[in-house]
C-alpha positions in Angstrom: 62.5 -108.1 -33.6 58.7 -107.6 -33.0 57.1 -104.2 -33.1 54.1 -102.9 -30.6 50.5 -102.2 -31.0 50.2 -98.6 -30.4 47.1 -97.2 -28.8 46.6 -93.5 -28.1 44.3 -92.4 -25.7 43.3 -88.6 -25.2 40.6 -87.2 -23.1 40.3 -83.7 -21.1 41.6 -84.4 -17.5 38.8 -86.2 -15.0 37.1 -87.5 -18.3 38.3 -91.1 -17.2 41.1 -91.6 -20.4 43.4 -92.5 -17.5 41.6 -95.4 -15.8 40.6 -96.7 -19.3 44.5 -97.0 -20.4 45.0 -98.4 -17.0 42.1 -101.3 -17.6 43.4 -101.8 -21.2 46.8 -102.5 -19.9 46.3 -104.8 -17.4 43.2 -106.8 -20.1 46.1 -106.8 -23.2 49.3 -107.0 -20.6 50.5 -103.8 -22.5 52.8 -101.2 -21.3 50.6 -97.7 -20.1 52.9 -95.0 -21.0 52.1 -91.3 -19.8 53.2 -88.3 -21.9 53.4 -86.4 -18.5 57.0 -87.6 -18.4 57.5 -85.2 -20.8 57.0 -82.1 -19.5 59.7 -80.0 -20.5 62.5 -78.8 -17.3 61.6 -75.4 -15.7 64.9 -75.7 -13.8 66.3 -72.4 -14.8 62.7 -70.5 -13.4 62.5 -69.8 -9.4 60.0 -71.9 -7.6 57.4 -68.8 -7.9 58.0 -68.2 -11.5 57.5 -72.4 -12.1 54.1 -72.1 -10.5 52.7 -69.8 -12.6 53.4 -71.7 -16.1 50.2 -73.0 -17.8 50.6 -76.6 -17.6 47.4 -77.3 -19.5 48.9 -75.8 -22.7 50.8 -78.1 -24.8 54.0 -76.2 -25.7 54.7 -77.5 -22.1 55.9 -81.1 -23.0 58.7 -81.9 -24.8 56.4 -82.9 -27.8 60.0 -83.8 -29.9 61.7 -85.9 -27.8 58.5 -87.5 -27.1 57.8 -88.4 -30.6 60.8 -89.8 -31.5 61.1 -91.9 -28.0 57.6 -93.1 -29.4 58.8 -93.8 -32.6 61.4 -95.9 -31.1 59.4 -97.6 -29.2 57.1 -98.5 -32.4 60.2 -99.7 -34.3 60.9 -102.1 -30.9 63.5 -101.0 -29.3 64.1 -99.6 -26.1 64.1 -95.4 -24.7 65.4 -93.7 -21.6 62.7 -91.3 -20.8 62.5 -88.4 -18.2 61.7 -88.3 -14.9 59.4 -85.6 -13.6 59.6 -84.0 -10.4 55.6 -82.8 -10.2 56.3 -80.9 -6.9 59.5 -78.6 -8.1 58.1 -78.6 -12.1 61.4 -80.2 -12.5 63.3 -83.4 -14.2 65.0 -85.3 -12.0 68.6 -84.3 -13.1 70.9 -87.1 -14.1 67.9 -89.2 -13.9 66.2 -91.9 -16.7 63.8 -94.4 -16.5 65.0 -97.3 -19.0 61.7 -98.6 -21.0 61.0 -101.7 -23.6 57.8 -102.6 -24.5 56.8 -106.2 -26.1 53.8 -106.2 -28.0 51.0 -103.8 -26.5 52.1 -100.0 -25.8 49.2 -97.3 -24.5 50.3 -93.7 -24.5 48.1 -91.7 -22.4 47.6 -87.9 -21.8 45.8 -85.2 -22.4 47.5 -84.3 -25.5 48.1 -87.8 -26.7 45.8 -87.1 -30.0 46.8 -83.6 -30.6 50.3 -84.3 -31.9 50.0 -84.7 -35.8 53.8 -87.0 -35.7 52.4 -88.8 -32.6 49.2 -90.1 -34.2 50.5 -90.9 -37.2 52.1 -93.5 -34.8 48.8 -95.3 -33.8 47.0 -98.3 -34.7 44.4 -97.4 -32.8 43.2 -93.7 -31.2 40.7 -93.4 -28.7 39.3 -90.1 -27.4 37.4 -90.3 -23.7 34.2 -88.1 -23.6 32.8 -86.1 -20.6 30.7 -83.4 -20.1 32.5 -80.3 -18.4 31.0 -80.5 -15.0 31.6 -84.3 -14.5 35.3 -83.9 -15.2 35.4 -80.7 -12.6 33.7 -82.8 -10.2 36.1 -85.5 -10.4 39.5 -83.3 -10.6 37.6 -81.4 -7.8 37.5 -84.5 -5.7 41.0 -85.7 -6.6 42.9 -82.6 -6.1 41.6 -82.5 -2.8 42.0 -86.1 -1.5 45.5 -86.3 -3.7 47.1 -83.2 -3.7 46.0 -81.3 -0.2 44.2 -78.6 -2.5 41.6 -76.4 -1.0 38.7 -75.8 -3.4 38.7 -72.6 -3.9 41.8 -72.9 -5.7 41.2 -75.9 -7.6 37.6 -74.0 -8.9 39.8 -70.8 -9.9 43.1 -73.1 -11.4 40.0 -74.9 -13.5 38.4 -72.4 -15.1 41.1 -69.8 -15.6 43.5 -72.5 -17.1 42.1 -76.1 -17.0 39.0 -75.9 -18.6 39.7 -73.2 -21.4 43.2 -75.1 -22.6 40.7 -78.4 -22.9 38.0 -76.1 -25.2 40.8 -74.9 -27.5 42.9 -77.9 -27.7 42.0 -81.1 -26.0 38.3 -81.2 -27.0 38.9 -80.6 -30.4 41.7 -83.7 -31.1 38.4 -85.8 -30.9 37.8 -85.7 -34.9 41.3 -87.4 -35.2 39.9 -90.9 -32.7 39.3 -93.8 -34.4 37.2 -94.3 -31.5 35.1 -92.1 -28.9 33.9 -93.6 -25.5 31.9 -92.2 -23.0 33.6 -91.6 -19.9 30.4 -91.4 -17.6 29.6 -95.3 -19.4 30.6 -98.5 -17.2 34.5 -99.1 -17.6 33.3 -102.5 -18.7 31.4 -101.2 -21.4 34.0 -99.2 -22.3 36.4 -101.9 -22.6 33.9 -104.0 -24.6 33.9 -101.2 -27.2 37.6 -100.8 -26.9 37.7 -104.4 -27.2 35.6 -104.6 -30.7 37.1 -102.6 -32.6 40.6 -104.1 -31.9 38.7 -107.4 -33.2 37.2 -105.6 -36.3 40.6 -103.7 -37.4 42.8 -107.5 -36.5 44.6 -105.8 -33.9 43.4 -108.0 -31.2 44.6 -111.1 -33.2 48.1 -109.6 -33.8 48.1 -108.8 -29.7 46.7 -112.8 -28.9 49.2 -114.2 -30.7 52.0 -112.5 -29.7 
């Protein structure tokens, strides 16, 4: 039974960590795995009390369940994870989403390297850079386009929760990346670098030959 590559990717949200897993999967044909399934049920809250949870802290996911689904993944076998329900902060009762991955797995979040048990589970961590305002911008523009958001509220949900949850936890898992990467750099170039340092460590041999 063959065992993954694991590569964790972290990054505050709008720095780009996103469209980089999403490039490094389809380069490697890995599996891009979000940690957003994990978010843990708010069933038991009204609707009301739901939307006022801070999403952007991370005693919000399920960070147990998702390391050992992660670990069992790593030892090759195959998980049932959750399914989220991002417009009632809900799981999807009764509902699992089976998963195997063959050689290349790329979990992606914005807590992916603050974990200590889920980077001790990498081969490879990579942390997305981004000044403040660029990833405001882009969450700005997404939230609207995406999610029917007005931008007064996505300025005041961004600076009384988004952006002071990224200062105190996201921004800081950075010293634990085996790799940094702009995220206002060409996705190419980012790829390149991604690309190198699989090469250097052997990773990218282990993936080719798979």
């Amino acid at each position: 039974m063959s065992t993954p590559v694991i590569i964790g990717v972290a990054g505050c949200s709008g720095s780009g960590k996103t469209t980089l897993a999403d490039e490094l999967a389809r380069e490697l044909e890995g599996t891009h795995f979000h940690l957003d399934y994990y978010y843990r049920d708010l069933a038991h809250l009204s609707y009301e009390e739901r939307c006022k949870v801070n999403f952007d802290d991370p005693g919000q996911l399920e960070s147990e369940l998702l390391v050992k689904h992660v670990g069992q993944l790593a030892e090759g076998a195959a998980i049932h994870h959750p399914v989220y329900d991002f417009a009632n902060h809900t799981r999807r009762k009764g509902e699992t989403k089976r998963l195997e991955v063959d050689h290349l797995l790329i979990v992606d979040g914005i807590f992916a390297l603050h974990y200590p048990e889920l980077r001790a589970l990498y081969d490879l961590s990579i942390y997305v850079d981004a000044p403040d305002e660029v990833c405001y911008q882009r969450r700005l523009a997404r939230d609207i386009a995406q999610r029917g958001r007005t931008p007064e509220s996505v300025e005041q949900h961004y600076s009384e929760s988004v952006r002071p949850m990224a200062e105190k936890y996201v921004r800081p898992s950075a010293q634990h990346a085996d790799l940094v990467v702009e995220g206002t750099s060409s996705l190419d170039w980012s790829i390149e670098l991604v690309l190198t340092n699989l090469k250097k460590s052997g990773l990218l041999k282990i993936l080719t030959t798979r």
